[in-house]
BAMI-844213 format. One record per residue: residue number from 1; residue in one letter; x, y, z of N, C-alpha, C, O in turn. Coordinates in steps of 0.1 Angstrom, whole numbers, plus 5000, padded with zeros to 4 digits. Last residue first. Layout:
+-----+----+------+------+------+-------+-------+-------+------+------+------+------+------+------+
|   i | aa | n_px | n_py | n_pz | ca_px | ca_py | ca_pz | c_px | c_py | c_pz | o_px | o_py | o_pz |
+-----+----+------+------+------+-------+-------+-------+------+------+------+------+------+------+
| NUM |  a |    X |    Y |    Z |     X |     Y |     Z |    X |    Y |    Z |    X |    Y |    Z |
...
+-----+----+------+------+------+-------+-------+-------+------+------+------+------+------+------+
END
This chain:
+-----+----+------+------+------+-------+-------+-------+------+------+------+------+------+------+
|   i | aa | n_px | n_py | n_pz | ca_px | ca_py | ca_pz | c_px | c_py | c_pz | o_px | o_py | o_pz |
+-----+----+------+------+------+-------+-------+-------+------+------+------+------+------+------+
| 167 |  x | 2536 | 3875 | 2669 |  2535 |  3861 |  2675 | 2526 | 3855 | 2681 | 2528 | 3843 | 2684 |
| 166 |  x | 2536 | 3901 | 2663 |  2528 |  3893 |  2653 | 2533 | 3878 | 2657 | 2533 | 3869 | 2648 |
| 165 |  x | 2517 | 3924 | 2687 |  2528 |  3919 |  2680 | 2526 | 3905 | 2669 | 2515 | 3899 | 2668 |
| 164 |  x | 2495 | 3931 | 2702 |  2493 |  3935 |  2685 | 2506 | 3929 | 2679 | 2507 | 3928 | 2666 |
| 163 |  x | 2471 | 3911 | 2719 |  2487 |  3914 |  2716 | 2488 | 3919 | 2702 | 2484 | 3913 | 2692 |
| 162 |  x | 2436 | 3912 | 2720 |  2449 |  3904 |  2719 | 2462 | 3912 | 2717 | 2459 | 3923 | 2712 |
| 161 |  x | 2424 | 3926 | 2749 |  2426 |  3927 |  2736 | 2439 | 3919 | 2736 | 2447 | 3917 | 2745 |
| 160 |  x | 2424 | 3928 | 2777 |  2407 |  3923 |  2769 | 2413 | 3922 | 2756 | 2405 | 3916 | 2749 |
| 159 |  x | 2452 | 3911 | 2793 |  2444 |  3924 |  2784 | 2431 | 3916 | 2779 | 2429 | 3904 | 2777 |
| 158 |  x | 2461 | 3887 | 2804 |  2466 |  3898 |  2807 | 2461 | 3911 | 2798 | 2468 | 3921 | 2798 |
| 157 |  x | 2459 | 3858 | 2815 |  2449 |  3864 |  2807 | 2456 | 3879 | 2814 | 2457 | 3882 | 2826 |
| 156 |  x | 2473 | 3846 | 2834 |  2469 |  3839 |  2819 | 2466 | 3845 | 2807 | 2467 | 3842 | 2795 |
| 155 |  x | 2453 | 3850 | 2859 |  2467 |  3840 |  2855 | 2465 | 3837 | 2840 | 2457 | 3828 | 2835 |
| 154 |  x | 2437 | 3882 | 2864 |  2438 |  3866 |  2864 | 2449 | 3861 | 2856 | 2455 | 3868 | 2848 |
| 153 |  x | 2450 | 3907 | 2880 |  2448 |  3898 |  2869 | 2443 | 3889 | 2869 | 2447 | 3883 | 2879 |
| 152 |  x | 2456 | 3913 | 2907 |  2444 |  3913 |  2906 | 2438 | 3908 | 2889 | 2426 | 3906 | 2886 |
| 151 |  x | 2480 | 3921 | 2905 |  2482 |  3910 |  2911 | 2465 | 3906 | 2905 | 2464 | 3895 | 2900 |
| 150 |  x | 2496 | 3942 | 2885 |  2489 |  3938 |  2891 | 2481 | 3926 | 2897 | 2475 | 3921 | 2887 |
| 149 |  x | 2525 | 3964 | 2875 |  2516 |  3951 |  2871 | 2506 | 3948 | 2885 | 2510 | 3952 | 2896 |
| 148 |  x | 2544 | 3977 | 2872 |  2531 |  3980 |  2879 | 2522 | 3973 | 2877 | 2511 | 3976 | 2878 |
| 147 |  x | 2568 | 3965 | 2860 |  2567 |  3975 |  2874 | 2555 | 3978 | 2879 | 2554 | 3982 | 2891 |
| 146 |  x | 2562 | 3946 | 2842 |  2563 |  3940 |  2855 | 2558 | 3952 | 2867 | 2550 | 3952 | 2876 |
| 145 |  x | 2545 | 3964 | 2815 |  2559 |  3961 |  2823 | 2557 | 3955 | 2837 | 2548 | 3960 | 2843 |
| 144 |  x | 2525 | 3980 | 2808 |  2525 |  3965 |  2804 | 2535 | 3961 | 2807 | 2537 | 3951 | 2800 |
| 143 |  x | 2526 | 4003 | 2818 |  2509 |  4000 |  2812 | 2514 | 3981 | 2814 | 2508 | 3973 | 2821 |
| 142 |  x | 2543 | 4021 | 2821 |  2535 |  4019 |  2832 | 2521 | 4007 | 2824 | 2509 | 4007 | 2827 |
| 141 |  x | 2561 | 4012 | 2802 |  2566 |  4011 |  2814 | 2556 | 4009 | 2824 | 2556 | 4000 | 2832 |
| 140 |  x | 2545 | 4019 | 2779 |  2548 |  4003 |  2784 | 2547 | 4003 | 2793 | 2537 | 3997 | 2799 |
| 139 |  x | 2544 | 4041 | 2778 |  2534 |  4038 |  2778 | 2533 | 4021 | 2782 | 2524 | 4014 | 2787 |
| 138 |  x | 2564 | 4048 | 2771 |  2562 |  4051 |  2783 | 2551 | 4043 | 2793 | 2549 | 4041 | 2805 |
| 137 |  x | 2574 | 4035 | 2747 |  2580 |  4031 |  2759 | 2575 | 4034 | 2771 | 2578 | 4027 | 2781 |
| 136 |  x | 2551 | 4049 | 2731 |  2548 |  4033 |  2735 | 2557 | 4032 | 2749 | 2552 | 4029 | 2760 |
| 135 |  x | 2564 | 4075 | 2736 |  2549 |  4070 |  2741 | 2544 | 4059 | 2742 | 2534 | 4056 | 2749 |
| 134 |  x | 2589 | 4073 | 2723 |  2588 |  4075 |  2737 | 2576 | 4072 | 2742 | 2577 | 4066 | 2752 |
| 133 |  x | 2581 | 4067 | 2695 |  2587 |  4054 |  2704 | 2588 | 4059 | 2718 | 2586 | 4050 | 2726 |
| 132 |  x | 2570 | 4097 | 2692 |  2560 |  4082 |  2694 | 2568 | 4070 | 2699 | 2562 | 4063 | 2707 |
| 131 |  x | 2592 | 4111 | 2698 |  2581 |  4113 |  2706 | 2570 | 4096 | 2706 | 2566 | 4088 | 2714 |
| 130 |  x | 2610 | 4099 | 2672 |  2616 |  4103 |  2689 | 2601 | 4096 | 2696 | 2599 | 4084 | 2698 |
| 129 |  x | 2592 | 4110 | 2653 |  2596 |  4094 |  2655 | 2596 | 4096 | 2666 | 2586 | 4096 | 2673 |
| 128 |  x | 2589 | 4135 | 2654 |  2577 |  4127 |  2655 | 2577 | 4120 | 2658 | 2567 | 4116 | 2665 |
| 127 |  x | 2616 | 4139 | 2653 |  2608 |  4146 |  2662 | 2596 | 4133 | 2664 | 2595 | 4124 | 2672 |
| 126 |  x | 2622 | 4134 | 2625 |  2630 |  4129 |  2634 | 2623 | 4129 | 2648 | 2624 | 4119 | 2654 |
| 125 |  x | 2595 | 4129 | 2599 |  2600 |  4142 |  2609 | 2604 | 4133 | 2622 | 2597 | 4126 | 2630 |
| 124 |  x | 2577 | 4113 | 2579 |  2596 |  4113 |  2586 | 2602 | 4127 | 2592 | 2613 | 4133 | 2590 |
| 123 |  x | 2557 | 4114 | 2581 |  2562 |  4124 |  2580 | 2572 | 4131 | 2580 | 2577 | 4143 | 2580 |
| 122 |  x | 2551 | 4086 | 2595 |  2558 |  4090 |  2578 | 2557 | 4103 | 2578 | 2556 | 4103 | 2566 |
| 121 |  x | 2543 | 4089 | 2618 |  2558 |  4088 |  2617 | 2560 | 4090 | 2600 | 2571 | 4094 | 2595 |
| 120 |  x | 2518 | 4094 | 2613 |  2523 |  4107 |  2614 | 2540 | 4103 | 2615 | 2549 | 4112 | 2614 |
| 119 |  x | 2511 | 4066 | 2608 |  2513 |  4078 |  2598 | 2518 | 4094 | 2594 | 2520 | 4101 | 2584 |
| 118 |  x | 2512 | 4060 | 2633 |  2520 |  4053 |  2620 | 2519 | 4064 | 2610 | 2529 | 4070 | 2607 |
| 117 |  x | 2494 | 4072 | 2646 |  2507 |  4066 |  2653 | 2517 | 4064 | 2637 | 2528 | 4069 | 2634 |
| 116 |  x | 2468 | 4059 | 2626 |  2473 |  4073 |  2629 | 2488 | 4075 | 2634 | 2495 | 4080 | 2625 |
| 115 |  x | 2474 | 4033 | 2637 |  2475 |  4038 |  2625 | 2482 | 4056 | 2628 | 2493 | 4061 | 2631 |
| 114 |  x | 2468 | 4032 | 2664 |  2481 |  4029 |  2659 | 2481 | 4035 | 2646 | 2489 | 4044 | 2645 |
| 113 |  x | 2438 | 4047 | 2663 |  2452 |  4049 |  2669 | 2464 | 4045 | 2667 | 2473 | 4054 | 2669 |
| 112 |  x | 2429 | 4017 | 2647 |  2427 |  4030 |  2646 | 2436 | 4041 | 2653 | 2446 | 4043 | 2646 |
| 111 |  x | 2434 | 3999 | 2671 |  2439 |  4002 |  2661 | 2440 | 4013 | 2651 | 2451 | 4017 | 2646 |
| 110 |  x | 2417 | 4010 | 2693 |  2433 |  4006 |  2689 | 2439 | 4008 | 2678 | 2448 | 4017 | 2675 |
| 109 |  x | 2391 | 4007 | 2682 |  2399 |  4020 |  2684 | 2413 | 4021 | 2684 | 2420 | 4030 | 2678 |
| 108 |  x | 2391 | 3978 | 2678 |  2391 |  3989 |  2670 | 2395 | 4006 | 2668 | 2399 | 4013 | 2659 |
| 107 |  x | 2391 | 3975 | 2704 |  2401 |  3966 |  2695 | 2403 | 3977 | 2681 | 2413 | 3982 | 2676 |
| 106 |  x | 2366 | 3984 | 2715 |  2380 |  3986 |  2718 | 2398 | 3985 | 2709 | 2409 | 3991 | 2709 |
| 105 |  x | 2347 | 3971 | 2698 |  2350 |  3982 |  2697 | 2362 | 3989 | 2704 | 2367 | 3999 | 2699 |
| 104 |  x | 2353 | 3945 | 2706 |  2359 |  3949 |  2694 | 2358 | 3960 | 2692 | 2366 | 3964 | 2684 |
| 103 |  x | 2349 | 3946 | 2730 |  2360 |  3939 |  2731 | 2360 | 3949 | 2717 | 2367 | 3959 | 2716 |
| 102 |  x | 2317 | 3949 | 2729 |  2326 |  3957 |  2737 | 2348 | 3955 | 2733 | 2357 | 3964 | 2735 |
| 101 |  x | 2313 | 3926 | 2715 |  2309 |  3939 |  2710 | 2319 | 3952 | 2712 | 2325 | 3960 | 2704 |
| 100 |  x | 2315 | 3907 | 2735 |  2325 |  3906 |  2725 | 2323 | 3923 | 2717 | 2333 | 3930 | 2715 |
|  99 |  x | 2298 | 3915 | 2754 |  2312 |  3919 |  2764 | 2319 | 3920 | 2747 | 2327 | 3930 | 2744 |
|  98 |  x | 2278 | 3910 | 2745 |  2282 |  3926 |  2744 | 2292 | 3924 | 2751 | 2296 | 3934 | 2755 |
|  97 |  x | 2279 | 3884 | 2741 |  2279 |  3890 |  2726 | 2278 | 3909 | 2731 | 2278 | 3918 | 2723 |
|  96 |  x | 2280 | 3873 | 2767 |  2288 |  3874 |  2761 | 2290 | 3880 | 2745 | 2301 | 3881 | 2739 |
|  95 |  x | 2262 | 3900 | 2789 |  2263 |  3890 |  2782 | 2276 | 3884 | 2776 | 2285 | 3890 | 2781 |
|  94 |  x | 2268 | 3908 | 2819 |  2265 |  3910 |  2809 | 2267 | 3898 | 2800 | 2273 | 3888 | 2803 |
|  93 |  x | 2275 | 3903 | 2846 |  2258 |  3902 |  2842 | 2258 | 3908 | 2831 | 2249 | 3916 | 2830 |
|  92 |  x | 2299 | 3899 | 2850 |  2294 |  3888 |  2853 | 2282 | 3889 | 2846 | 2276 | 3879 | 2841 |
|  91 |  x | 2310 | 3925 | 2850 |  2307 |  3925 |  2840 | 2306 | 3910 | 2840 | 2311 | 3905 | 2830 |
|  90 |  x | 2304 | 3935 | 2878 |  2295 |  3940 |  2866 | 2295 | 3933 | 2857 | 2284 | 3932 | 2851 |
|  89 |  x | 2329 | 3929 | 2891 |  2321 |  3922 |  2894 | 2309 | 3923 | 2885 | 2303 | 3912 | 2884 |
|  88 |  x | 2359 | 3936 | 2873 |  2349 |  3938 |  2877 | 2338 | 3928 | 2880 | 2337 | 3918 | 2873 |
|  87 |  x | 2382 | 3918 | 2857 |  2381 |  3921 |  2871 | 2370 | 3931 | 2878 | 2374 | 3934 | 2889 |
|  86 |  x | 2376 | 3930 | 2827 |  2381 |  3918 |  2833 | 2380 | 3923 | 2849 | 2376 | 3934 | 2850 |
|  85 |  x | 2371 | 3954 | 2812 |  2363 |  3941 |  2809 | 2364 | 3929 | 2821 | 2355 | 3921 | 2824 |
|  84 |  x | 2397 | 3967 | 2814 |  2381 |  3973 |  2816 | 2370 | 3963 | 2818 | 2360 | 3965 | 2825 |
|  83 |  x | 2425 | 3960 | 2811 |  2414 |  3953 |  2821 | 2402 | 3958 | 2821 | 2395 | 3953 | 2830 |
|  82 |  x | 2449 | 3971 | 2789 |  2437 |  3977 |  2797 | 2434 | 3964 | 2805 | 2444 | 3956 | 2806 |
|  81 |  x | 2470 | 3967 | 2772 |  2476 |  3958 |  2778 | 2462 | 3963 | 2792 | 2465 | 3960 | 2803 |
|  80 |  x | 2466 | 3982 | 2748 |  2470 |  3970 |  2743 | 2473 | 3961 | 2760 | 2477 | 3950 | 2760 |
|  79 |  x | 2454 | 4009 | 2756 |  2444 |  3996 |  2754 | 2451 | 3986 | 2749 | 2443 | 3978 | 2744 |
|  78 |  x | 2479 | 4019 | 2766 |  2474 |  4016 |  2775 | 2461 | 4006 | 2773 | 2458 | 3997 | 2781 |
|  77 |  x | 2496 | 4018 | 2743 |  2501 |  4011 |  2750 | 2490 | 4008 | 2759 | 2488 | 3996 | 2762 |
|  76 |  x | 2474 | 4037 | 2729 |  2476 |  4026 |  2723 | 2482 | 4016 | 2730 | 2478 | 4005 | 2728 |
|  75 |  x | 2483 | 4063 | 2745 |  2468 |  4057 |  2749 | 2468 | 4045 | 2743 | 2463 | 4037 | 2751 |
|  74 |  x | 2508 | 4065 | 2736 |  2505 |  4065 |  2754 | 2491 | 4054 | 2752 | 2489 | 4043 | 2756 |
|  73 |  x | 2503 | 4075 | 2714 |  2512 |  4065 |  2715 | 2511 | 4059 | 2727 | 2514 | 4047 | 2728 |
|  72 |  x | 2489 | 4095 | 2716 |  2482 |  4087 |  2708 | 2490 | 4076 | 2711 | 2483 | 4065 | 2711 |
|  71 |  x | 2507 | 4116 | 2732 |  2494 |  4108 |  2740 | 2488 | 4099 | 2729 | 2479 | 4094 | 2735 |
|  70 |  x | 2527 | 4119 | 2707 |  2529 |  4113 |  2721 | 2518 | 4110 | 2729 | 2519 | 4098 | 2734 |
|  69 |  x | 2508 | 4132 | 2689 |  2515 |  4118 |  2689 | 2516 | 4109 | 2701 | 2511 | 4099 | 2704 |
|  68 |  x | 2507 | 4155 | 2709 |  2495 |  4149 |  2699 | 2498 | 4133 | 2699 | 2492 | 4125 | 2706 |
|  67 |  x | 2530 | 4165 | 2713 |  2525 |  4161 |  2721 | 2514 | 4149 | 2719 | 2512 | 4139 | 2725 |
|  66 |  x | 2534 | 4173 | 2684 |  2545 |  4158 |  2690 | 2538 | 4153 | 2703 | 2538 | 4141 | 2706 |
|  65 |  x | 2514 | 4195 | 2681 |  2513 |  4183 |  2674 | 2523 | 4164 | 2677 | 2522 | 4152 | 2675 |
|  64 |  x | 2527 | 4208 | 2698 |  2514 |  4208 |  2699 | 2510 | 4193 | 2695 | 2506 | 4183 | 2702 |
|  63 |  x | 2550 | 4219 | 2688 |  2552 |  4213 |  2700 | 2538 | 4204 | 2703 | 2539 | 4194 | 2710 |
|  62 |  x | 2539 | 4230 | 2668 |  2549 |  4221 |  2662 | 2551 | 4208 | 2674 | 2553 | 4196 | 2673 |
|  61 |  x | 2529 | 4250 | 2673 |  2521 |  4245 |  2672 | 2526 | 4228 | 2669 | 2519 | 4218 | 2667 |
|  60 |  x | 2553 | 4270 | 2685 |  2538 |  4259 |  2695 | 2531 | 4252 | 2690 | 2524 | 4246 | 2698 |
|  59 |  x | 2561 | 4268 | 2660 |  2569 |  4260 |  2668 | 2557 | 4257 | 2678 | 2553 | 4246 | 2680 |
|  58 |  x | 2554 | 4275 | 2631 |  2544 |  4278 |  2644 | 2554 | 4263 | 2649 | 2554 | 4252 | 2643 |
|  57 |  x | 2566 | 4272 | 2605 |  2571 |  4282 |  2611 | 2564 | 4284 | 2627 | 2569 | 4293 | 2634 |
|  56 |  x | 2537 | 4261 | 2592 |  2551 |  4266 |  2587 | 2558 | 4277 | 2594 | 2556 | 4288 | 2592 |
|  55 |  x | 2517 | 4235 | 2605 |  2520 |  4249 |  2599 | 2537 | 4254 | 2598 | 2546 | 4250 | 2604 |
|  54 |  x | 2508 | 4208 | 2616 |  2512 |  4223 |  2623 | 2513 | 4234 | 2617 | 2510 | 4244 | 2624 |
|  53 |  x | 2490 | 4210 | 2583 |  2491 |  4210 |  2601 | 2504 | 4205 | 2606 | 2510 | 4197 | 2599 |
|  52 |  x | 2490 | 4213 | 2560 |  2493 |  4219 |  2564 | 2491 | 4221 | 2577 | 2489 | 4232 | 2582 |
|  51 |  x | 2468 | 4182 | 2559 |  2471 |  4192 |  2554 | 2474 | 4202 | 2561 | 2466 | 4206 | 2569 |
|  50 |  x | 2475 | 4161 | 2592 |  2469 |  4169 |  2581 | 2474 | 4182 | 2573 | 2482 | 4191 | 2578 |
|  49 |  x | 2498 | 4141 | 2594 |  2488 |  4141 |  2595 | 2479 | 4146 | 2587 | 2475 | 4141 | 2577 |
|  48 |  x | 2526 | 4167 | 2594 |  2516 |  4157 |  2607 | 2504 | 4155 | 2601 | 2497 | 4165 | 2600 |
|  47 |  x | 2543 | 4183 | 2580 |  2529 |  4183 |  2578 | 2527 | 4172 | 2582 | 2526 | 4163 | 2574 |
|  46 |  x | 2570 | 4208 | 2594 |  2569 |  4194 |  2590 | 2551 | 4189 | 2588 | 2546 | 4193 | 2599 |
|  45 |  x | 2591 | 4227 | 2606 |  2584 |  4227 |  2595 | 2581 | 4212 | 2587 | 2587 | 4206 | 2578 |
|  44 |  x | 2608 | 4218 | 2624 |  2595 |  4220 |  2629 | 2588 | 4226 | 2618 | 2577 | 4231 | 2621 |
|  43 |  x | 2635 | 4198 | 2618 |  2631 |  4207 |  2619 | 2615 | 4207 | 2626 | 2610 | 4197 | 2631 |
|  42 |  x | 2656 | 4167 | 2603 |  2650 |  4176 |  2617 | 2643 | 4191 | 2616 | 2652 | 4198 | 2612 |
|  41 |  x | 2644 | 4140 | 2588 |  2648 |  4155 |  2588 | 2647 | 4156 | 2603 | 2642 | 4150 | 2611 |
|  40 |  x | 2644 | 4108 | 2569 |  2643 |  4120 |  2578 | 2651 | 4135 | 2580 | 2661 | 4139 | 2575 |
|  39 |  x | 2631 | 4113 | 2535 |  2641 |  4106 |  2546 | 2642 | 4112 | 2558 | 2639 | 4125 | 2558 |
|  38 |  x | 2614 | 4120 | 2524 |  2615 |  4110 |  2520 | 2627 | 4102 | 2528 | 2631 | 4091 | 2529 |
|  37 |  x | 2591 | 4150 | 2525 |  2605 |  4145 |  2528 | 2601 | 4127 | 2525 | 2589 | 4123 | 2524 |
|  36 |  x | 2574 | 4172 | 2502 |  2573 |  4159 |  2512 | 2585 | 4153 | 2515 | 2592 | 4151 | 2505 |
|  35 |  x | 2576 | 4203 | 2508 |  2578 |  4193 |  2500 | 2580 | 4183 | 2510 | 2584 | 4184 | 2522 |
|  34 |  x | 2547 | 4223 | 2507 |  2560 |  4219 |  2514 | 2561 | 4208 | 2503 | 2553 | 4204 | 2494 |
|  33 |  x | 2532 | 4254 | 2495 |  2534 |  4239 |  2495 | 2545 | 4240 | 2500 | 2553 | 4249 | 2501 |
|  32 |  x | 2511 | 4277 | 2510 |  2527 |  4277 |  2506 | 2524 | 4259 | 2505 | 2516 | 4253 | 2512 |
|  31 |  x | 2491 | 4298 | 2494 |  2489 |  4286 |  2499 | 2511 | 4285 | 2496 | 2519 | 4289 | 2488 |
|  30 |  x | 2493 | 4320 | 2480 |  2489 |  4320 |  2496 | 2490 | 4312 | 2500 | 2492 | 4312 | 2512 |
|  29 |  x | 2493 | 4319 | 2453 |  2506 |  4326 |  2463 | 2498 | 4327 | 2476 | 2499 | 4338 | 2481 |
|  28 |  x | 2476 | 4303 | 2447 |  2484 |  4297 |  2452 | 2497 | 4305 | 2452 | 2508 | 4300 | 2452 |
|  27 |  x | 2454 | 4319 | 2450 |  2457 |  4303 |  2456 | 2466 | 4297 | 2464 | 2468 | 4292 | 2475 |
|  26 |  x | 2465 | 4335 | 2428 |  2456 |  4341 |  2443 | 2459 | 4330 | 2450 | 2468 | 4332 | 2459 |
|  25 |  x | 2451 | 4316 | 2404 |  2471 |  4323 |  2412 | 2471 | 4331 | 2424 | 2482 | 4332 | 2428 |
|  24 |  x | 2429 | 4315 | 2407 |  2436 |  4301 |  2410 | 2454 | 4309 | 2413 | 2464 | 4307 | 2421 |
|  23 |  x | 2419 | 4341 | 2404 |  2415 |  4329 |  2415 | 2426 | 4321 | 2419 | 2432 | 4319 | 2430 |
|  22 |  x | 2429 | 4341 | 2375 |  2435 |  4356 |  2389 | 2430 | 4348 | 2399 | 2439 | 4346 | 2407 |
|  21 |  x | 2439 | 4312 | 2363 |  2429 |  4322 |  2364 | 2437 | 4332 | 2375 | 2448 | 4330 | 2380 |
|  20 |  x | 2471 | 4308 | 2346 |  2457 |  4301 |  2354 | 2453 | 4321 | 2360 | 2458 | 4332 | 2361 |
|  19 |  x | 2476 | 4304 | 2312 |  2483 |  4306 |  2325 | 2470 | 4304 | 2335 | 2460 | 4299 | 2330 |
|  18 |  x | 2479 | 4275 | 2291 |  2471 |  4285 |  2294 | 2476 | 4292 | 2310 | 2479 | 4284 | 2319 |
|  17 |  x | 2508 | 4261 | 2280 |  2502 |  4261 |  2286 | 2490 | 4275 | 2291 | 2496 | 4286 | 2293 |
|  16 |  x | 2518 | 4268 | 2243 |  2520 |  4266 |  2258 | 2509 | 4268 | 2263 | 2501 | 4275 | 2258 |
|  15 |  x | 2511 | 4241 | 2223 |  2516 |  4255 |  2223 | 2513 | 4253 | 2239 | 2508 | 4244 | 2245 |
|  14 |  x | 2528 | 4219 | 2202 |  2527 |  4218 |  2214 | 2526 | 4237 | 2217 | 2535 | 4244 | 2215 |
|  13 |  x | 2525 | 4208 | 2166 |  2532 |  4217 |  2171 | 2523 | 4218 | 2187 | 2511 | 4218 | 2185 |
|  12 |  x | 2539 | 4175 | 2153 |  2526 |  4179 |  2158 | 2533 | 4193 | 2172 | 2541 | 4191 | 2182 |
|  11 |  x | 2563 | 4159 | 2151 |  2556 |  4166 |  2137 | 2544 | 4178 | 2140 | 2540 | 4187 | 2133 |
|  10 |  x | 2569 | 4151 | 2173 |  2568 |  4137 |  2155 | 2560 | 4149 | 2149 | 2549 | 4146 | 2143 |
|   9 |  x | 2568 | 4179 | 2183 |  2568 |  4165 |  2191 | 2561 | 4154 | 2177 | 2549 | 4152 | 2174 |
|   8 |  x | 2582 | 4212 | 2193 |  2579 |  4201 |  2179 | 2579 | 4187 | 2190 | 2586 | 4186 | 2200 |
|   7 |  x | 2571 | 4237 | 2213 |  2578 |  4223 |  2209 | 2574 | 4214 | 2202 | 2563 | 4208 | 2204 |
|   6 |  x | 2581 | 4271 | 2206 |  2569 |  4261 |  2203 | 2579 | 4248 | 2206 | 2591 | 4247 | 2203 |
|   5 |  x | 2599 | 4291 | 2209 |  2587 |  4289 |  2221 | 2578 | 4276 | 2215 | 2570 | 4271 | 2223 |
|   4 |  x | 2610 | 4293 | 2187 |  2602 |  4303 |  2191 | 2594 | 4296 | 2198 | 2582 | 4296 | 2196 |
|   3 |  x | 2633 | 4275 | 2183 |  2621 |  4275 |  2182 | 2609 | 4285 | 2180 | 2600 | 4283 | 2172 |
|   2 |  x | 2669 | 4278 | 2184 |  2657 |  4285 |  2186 | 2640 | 4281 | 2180 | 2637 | 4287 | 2170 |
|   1 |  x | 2692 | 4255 | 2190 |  2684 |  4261 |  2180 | 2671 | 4266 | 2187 | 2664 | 4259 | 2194 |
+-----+----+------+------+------+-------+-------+-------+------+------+------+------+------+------+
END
């Protein structure tokens, strides 16, 4: 049955929407929306992070952005398992409320980086994932793996920051 465009709702007549300004439709034939994925994908049309970043169709920029991850993922392995604090002779003459200072502003960037780390994996872009499990692993290999480990630790004490795992 025909209406004429109107929708009846318990009685009360619904007229249509006002169309939007020459600004606002300007907007938004320029602005292309993506749709948010919800499972993974593969491609290089995918929004990292920020609004429309990388962009739609910019593969350098696509490449740009996994690198992005990938050193975010690198640098998080490297302050989860660092020594900056520890094995210097310097840091005998500082106190202990700026070594702690020190410790948590560390601690904090970490984290802060993992995050990030984490959230560009919700972009569930297949790519993103890949690249960031590659930057902790890599980032292991050399940061917190036997292979390069260092003698010059002390026994016991193996990073200025605690362990992010949950044991």
């Amino acid at each position: 049955m025909n209406d004429g465009g109107h929708t009846h709702t318990m009685g009360a007549t619904a007229t249509a929407p006002m169309p939007p300004s020459n600004g606002t439709m300007m907007m938004m034939m320029h602005h292309r929306h993506m749709m948010m994925h919800m499972t993974f994908f593969w491609g290089k049309n995918a929004e990292i992070l920020f609004d429309g970043w990388p962009g739609y169709d910019h593969l350098g920029m696509y490449v740009l952005a996994l690198a992005l991850v990938f050193l975010l993922a690198l640098i998080v392995e490297w302050l989860s398992n660092c020594n900056i604090l520890r094995g210097s002779s310097s840091s005998a003459h500082w106190s202990a409320v700026a070594v702690g200072l020190l410790q948590t502003l560390l601690y904090a960037v970490r984290i802060g980086l993992a995050y990030l780390v984490m959230l560009a994996i919700m972009s569930f872009n297949a790519g993103v994932f890949l690249v960031a499990i590659a930057g902790h692993s890599i980032g292991f290999f050399f940061f917190g793996s036997r292979a390069f480990n260092t003698p010059a630790i002390a026994p016991g004490k193996t990073s200025d920051l605690p362990p992010m795992n949950c044991c």
